[in-house]
C-alpha positions as CSV (number, residue, x, y, z in Angstrom):
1,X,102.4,2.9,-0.8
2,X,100.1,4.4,1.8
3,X,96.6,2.3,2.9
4,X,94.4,4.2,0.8
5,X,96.7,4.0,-2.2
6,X,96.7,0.0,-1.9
7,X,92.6,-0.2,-1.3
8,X,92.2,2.3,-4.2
9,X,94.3,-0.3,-6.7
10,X,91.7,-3.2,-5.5
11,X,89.2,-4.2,-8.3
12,X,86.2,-2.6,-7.5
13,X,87.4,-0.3,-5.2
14,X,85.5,2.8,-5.2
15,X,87.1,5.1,-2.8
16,X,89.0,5.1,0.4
17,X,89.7,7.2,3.5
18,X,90.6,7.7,6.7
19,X,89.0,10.1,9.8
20,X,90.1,11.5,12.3
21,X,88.4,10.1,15.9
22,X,87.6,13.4,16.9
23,X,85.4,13.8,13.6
24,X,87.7,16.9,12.7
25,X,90.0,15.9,9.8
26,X,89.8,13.2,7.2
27,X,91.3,12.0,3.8
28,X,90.3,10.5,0.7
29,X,91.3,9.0,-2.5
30,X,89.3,7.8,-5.4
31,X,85.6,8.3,-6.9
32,X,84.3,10.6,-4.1
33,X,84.1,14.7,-3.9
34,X,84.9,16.7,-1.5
35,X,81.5,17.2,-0.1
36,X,80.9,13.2,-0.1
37,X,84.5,12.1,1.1
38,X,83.9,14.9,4.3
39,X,79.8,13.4,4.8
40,X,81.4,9.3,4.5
41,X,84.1,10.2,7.0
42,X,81.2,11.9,9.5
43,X,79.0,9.1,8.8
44,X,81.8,6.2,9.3
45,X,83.3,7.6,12.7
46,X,79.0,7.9,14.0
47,X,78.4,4.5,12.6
48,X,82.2,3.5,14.5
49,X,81.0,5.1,17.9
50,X,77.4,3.1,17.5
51,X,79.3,-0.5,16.7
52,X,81.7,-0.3,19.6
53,X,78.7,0.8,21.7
54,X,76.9,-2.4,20.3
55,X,79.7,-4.7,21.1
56,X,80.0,-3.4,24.4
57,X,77.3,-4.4,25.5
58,X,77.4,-7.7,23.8
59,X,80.2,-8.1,25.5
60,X,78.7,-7.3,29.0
61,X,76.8,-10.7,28.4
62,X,79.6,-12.9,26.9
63,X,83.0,-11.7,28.6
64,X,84.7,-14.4,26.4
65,X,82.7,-14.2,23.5
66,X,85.6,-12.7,21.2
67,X,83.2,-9.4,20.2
68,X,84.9,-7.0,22.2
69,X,87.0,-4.9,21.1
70,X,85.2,-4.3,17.9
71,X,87.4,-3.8,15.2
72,X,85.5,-2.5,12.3
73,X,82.1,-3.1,10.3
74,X,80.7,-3.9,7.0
75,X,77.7,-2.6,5.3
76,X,75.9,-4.0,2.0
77,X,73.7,-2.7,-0.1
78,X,72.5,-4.0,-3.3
79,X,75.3,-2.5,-5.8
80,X,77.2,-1.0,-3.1
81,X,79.1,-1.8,0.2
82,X,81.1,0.1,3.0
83,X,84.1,-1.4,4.9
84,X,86.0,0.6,8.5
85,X,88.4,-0.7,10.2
86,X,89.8,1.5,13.2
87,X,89.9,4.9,11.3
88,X,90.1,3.5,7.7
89,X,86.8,2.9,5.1
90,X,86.6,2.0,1.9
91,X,83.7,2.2,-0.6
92,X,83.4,-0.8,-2.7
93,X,81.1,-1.9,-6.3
94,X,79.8,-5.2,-5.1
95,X,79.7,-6.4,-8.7
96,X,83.9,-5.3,-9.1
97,X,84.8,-5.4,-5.5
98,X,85.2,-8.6,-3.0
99,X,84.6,-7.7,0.4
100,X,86.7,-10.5,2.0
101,X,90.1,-9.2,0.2
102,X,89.2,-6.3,1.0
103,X,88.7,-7.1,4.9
104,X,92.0,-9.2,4.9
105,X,93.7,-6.3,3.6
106,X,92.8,-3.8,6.0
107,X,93.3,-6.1,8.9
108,X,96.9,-7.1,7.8
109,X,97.1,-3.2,7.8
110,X,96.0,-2.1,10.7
111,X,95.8,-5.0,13.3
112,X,97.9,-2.9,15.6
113,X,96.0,0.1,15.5
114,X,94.9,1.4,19.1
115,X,92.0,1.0,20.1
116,X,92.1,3.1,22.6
117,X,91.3,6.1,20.1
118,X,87.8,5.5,19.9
């Protein structure tokens, strides 16, 4: 079972995908069109580029401080929420979903993915 198939069979799980770092190719499975998967996967790798940038610097004041590399973000909204990790997001219902499983199951997924792609 690929990534996206297992975060698609999580309760609340809305859709899932991956993008390409160049911002040239993406995938997607569940509740999202065409259109939307191709805008989330733009949107994610931006959002990506702006968090490592963040962490970066961050990280220019606290060497040791465990931020750097960044690894992935989380956004909430009040009914909705978007999880990336390296090149992977998912869409979740925050009434269905639980953020936390789904964090734990990306990382167990992709803690070896390089970093060195972004």
């Amino acid at each position: 079972m690929t990534i996206l198939s297992e975060l698609c069979a999580m309760p609340g799980v809305m859709a899932a995908g991956e993008y390409s770092y160049r911002g040239d190719r993406f995938s997607c499975q569940g509740r999202l069109s065409e259109e939307q998967a191709r805008m989330a996967s733009v949107m994610c790798r931006a959002t990506t580029l702006g968090v490592h940038m963040q962490a970066k610097i961050l990280g220019s004041f606290c060497a040791d401080c465990g931020t750097t590399p960044a690894r992935g973000w989380v956004v909430t909204g009040p009914r909705y929420a978007v999880c990336v990790f390296a090149n992977v997001f998912c869409f979740l219902e925050n009434e269905k979903a639980s953020v936390g499983e789904v964090l734990h199951a990306l990382r167990e997924r992709l803690s070896d993915a390089p970093e060195a792609l972004v």
